[in-house]
C-alpha positions in Angstrom: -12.0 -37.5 -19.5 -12.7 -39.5 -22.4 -14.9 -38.8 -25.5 -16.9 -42.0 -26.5 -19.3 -41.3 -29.0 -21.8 -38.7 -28.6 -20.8 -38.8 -24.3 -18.4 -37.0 -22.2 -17.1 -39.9 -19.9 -15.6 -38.4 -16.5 -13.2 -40.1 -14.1 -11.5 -38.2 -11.1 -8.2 -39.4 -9.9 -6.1 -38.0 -6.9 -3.2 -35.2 -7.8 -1.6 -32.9 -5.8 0.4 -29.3 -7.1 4.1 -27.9 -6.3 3.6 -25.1 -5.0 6.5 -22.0 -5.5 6.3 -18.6 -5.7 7.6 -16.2 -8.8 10.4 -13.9 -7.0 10.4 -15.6 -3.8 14.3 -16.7 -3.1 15.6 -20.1 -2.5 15.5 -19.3 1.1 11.9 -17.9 1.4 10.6 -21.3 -0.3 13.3 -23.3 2.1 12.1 -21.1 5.1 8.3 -21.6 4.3 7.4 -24.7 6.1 3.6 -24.7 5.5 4.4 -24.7 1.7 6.8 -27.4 2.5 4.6 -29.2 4.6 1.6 -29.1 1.5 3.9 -30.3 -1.0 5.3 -33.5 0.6 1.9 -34.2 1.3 0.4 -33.9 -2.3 3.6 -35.4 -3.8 2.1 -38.6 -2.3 -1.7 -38.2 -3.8 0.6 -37.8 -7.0 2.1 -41.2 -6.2 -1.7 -42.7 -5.7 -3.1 -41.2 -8.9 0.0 -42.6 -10.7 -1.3 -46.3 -9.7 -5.3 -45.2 -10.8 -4.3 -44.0 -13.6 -2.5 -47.2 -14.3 -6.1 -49.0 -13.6 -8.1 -46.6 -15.6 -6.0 -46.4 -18.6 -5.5 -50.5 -18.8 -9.7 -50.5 -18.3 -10.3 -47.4 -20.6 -7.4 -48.5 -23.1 -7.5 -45.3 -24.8 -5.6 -44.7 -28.2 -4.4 -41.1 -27.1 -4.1 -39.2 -24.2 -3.8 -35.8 -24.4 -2.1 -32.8 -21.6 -3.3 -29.5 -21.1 -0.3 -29.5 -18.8 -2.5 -28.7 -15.3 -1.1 -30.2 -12.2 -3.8 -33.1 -12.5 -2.3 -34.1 -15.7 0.6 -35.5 -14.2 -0.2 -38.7 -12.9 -2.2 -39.7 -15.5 0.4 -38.4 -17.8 2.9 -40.9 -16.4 1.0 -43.5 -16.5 0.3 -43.2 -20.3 4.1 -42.9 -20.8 4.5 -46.5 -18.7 1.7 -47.6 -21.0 3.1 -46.5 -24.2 -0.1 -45.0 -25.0 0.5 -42.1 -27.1 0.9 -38.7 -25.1 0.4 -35.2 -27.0 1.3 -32.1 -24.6 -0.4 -28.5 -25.4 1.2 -25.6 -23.8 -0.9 -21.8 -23.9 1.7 -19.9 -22.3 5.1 -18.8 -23.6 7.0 -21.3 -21.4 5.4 -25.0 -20.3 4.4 -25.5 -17.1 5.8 -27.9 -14.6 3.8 -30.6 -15.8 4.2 -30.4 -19.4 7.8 -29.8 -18.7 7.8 -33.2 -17.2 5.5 -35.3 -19.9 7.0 -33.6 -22.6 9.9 -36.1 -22.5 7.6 -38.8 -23.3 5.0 -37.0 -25.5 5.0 -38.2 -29.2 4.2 -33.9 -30.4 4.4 -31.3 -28.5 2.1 -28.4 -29.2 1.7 -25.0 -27.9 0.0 -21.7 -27.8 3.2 -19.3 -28.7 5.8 -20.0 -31.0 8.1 -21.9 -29.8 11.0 -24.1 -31.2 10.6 -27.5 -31.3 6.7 -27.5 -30.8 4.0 -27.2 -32.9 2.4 -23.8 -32.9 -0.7 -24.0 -33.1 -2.0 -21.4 -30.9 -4.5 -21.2 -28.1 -8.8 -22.0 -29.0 -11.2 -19.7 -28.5 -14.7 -19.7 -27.9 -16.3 -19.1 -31.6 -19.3 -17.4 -29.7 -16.3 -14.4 -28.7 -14.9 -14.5 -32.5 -18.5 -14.0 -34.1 -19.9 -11.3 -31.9 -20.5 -8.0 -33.6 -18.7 -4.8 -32.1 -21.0 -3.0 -29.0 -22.3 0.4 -29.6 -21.6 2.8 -26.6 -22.2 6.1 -28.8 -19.8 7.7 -26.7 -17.9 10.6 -27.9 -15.1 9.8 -25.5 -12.8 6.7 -25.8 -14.0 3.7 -24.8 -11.4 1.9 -22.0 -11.6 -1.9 -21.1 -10.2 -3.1 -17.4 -10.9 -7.0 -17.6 -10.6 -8.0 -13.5 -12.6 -10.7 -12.7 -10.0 -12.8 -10.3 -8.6 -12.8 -7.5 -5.5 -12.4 -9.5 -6.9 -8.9 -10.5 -7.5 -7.3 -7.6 -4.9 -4.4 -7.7 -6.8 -3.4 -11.0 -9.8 -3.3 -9.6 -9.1 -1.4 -6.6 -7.0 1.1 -9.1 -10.2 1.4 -11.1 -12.4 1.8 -7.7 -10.1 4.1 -6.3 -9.7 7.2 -9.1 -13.2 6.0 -11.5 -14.2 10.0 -11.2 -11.1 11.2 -12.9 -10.9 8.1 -15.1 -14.7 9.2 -16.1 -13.2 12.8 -17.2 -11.4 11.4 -20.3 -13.0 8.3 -20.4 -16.0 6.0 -20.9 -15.2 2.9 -18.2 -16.1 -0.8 -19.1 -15.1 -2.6 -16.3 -15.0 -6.7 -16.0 -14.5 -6.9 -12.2 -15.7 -10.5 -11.3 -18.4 -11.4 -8.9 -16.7 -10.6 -5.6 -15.6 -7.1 -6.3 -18.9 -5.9 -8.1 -20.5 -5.1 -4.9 -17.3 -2.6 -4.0 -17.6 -1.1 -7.6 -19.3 2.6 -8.2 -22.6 2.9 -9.3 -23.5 2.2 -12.7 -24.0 5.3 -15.2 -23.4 6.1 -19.1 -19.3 6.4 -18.9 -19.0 3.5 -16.4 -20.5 0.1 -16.7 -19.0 -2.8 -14.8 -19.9 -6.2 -15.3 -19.1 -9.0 -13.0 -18.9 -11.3 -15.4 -20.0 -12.0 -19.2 -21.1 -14.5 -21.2 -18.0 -15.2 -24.4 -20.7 -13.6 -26.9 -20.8 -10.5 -25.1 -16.9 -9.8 -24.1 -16.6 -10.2 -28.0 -18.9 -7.5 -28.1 -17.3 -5.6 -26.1 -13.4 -5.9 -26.6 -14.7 -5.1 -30.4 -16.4 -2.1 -29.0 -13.2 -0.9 -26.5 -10.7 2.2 -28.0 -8.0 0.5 -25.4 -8.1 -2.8 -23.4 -6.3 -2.9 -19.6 -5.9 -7.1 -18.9 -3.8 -9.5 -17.4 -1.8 -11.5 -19.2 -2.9 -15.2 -18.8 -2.7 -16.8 -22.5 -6.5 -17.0 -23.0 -6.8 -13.4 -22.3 -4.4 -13.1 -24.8 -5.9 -15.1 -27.5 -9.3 -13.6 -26.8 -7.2 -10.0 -27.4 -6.1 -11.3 -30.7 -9.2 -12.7 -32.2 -10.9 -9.5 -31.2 -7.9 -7.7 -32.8 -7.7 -5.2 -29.8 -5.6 -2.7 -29.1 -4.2 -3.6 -25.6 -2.2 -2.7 -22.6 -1.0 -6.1 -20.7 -0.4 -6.2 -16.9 1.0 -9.1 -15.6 0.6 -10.8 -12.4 3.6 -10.2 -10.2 3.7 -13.3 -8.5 2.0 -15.8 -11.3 3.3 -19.3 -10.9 6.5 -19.5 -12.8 6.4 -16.0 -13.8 4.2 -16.8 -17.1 2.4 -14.3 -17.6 5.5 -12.0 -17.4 7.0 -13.9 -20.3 3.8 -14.2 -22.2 3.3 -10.1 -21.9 7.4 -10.0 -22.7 7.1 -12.0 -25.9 3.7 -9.9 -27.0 4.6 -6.6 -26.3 8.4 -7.6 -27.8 6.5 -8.3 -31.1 4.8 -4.6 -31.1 1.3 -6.5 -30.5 0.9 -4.8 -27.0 2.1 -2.3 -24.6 3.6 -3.5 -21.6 2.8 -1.7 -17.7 4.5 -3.8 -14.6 2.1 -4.3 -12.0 4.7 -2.4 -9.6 4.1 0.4 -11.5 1.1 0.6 -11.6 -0.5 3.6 -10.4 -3.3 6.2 -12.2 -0.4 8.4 -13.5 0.9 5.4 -15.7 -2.3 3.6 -16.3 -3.4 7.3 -17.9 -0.4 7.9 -19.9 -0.8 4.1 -21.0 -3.7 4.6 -22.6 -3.5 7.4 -24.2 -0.1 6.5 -25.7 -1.8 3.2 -26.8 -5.0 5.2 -28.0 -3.0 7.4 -30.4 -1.4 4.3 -31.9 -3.9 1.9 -31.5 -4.2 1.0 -35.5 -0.9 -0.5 -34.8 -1.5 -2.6 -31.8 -4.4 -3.7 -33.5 -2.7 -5.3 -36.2 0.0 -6.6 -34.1 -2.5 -8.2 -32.0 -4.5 -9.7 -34.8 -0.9 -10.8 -36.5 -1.1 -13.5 -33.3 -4.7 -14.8 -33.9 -4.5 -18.5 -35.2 -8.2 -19.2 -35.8 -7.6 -22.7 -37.0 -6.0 -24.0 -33.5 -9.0 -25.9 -32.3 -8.8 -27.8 -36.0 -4.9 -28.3 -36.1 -5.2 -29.5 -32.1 -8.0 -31.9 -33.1 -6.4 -33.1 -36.3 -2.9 -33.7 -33.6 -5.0 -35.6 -31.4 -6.7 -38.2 -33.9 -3.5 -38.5 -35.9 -5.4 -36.7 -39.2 -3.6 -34.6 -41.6 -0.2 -32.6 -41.4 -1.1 -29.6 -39.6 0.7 -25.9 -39.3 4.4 -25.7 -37.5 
């Protein structure tokens, strides 16, 4: 993707992923030949978007290109590095991905979403449409709880939500994110429980302004949008997230007092209620501790990286 005046110039290449499994064993990834079998087969797309890279960077002759570290970065990654064309990385999550792992050997900076040493910290963008939206009103003399769903990733939320919503409506009003696909499973709609399937970034500004206590995974744009809506917020990882990052991302949070921390396996309606009440009671704190992360500069400092401007923040 190259900018080019006032156009968004597009050009697909071929890439393929690595695919492994956080907790699975040495063996289990050895013993799964499907897995195996996908792999090999996308390490040779790798191999041909590599050589169109080559073509579309000696055609496009770009003076930067720049990696958001997602497996289709790779090849064209590489090929900047044969190129000497200068290569900028730009991690969200606590530890780089696979890709950026690789590149970052050849990138001129390194940037990235947590602190990190050796990297620039600029943090992780978010949508100014989220950081501008006034609080919601729910006039509800209950506390107002937050279970962002909406992937496939999210599932065991949702069903945890679906499963116990009458008691979960005793002591509290529900704002549920659940994502297109579940929304049809959820409960009927009613003054302590709106679900949403998905919103618009205006409006989950509104509303992760409006929420007491937030339940959400911990992806590193979740996290960003949690800390530029200062909320006060109860991270669940996904167990078996590529490279166990959100794991480390909820680690280093909740390690700074910014959020509380509830593993996905154990996650039931006992611990998901004492969660948020403990988080409730003290949620002044995790509200600044959240808010402590925000960096609302990062689209600036990553543009100002990318056209060689200005220093920017380490």
């Amino acid at each position: 993707m190259l900018s080019c005046g006032d156009r968004l110039l597009c050009h697909s290449v071929m890439s393929g992923k690595f695919r492994r499994y956080h907790g699975d064993s040495l063996w289990a990834h050895l013993a799964d030949v499907p897995t195996l079998t996908r792999n090999a087969r996308d390490a040779v797309k790798v191999m041909i978007g590599f050589f169109q890279s080559l073509w579309l960077l000696l055609e496009i002759r770009p003076q930067v290109v720049f990696s958001k570290g997602g497996y289709t970065a790779l090849p064209v990654g590489l090929a900047a590095a044969v190129l000497r064309i200068r290569l900028i990385t730009h991690d969200s999550d606590v530890v780089p991905g696979l890709t950026n792992r690789v590149l970052g050997r050849f990138a001129a900076e390194t940037a990235c979403g947590f602190p990190r040493e050796g990297s620039t910290f600029t943090g992780n963008p978010v949508n100014p449409d989220l950081r501008s939206a006034p609080a919601a009103g729910w006039g509800s003399d209950k506390p107002v709880v937050m279970f962002m769903g909406g992937s496939s990733g999210a599932n065991v939320i949702n069903r945890l939500v679906f499963g116990n919503v009458d008691r979960l409506r005793e002591r509290y009003t529900i704002v549920h994110i659940t994502g297109q696909a579940d929304l049809p499973k959820a409960p009927e709609p009613a003054s302590d429980y709106r679900p949403y399937d998905f919103v618009d970034p205006a409006t989950m500004g509104g509303l992760l302004k409006s929420a007491d206590v937030v339940l959400s995974r911990a992806g590193a744009n979740a996290i960003a949008d949690l800390a530029a809506c200062g909320a006060a917020a109860i991270l669940i990882p996904g167990r078996h997230m590529t490279g166990g990052q959100q794991l480390r991302n909820a680690t280093t949070v909740t390690d700074c007092g910014a959020a509380y921390l509830l593993r996905e396996e154990h996650l039931d309606i006992d611990s998901v209620t004492e969660a948020i009440d403990y988080v409730y009671a003290h949620q002044q704190q995790y509200r600044r501790g959240m808010e402590a992360l925000d960096r609302p500069q990062a689209a600036a400092e990553l543009a100002t990286m990318i056209t060689g401007g200005s220093n920017h923040a380490s």
